[in-house]
N, C-alpha and C positions, 0 to 999 in steps of 0.2 A: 730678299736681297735689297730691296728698296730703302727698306726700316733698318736694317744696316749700314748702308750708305749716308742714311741721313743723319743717324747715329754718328761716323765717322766724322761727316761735314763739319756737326757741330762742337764736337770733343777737338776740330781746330783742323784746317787743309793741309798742315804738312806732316799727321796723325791718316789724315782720306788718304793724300797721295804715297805717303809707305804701305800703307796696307793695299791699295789699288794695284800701284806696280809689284809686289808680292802674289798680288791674285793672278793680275792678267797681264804679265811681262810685255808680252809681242803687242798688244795694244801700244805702249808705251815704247816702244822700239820702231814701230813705224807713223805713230803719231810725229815722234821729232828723229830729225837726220842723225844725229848722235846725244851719246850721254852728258854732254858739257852742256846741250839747252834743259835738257830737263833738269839736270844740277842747281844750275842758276834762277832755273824758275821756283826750284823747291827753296830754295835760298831768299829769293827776294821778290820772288811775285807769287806768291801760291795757290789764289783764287783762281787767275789767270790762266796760269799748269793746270788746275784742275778744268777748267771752261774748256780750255782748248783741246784736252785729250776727252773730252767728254761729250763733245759735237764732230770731233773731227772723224773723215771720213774718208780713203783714199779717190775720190773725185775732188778733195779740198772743201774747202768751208763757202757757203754759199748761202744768201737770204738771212734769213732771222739767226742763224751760227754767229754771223758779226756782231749781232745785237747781245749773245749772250757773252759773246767774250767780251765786249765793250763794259759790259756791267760787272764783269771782272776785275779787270782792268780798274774801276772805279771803286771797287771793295777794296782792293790792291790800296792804290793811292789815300783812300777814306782810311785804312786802320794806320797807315802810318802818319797821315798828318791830323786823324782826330785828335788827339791827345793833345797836340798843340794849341790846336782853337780850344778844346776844353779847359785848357789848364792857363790861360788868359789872363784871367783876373789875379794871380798866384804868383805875376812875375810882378818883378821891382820897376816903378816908373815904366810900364806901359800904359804907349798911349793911347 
């Protein structure tokens, strides 16, 4: 299951998170209050979705949990705004 999972991850997180929530619905159904956050997260943060349904636990998130959704969080923001700093030298009259 492992070697599948990580399979998933890398073939892109909103590839893990259909196939996850497919596997294991109720996870996904008490990880978030309803379907509009998991939507939005699949939408536009999907590291994140993925972090946070993958440490959460009904006690809540606690200790080194924050540390891995933070790093989410930061994969999240890094693939949308890498492209921008990479692609730098490519615009007109920057300075």
């Amino acid at each position: 299951m492992c070697c599948f999972f990580t399979a998933l991850v890398l073939a892109g997180p909103r590839a893990a998170i259909l196939i996850w929530w497919l596997i294991d619905f109720d996870r996904w159904e008490l990880a978030f209050n309803n379907f509009l956050w998991a939507f939005v997260g699949f939408l536009f943060a999907p590291w994140t979705t993925l972090a946070w349904v993958a440490v959460w636990s009904p006690s809540g998130l606690v200790g080194f949990d924050w540390v891995i959704v933070g790093l989410a969080i930061f994969a999240d923001v890094a693939s949308y705004t890498g492209g921008l700093y990479g692609n730098r030298g490519r615009a007109a009259n920057y300075a």
